[in-house]
N, C-alpha and C positions, 0 to 999 in steps of 0.2 A: 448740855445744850439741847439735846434731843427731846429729852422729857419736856421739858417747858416750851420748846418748839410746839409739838403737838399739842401740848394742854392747850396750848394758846389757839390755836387753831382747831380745835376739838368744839368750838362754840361760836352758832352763828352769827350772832353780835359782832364778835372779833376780826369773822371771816368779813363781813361787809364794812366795817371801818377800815380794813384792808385794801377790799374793793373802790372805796371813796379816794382815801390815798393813794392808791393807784394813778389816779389824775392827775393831782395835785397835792399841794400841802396843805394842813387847814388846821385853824384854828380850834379846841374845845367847842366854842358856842358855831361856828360853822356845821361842826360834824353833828352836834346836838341836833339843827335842824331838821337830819334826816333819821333821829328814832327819836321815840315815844318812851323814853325813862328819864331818870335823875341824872342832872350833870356827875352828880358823886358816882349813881354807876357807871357813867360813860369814862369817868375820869380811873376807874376799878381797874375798867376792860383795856383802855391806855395804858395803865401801870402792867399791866399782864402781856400785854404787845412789847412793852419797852424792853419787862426783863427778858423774856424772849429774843432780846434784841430785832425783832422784828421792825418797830421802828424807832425814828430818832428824833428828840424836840429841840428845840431852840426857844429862848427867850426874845420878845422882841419888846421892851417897854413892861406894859403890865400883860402883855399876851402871850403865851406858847404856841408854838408851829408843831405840828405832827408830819411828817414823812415819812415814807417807807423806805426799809433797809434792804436795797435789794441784793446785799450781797449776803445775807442769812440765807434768801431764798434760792439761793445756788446755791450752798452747802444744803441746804435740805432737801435738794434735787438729785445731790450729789450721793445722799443717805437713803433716798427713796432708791435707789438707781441698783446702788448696793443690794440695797432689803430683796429686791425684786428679779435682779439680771439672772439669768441663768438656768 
């Protein structure tokens, strides 16, 4: 979990579809709106969030929902916590 934790998080792209879900949930072409690349890499940077489990999709029709997982982000709090105490 750790390794692909940070990979995922190691690129700022990743970090601010983060930040977007943070909000709310949102669709592909929602999130699209807010960078300037190809759906296929935004859909990349998704797939690399997901195995991270960072976050989570749902189907609704022909659309997918993105949300954040935030209970990764407490075991990874929980890892930083360790790395660091003492």
């Amino acid at each position: 979990m750790e390794h692909s934790l940070f990979k995922a998080l190691a690129d700022g792209s990743r970090r601010k579809i983060l930040t977007l879900l943070k909000e709310r949930e949102m669709s592909v072409s929602e999130l699209q709106e807010h960078f300037q690349m190809a759906q296929a890499s935004l859909s990349h940077h998704l797939d690399i969030l997901k195995r991270a489990n960072l976050v989570r999709s749902r189907r609704e029709g022909q659309f997918i929902f993105y949300e954040i997982n935030t209970s990764v982000f407490e075991e990874a709090a929980a890892v930083l916590y360790e790395l660091f105490s003492k």
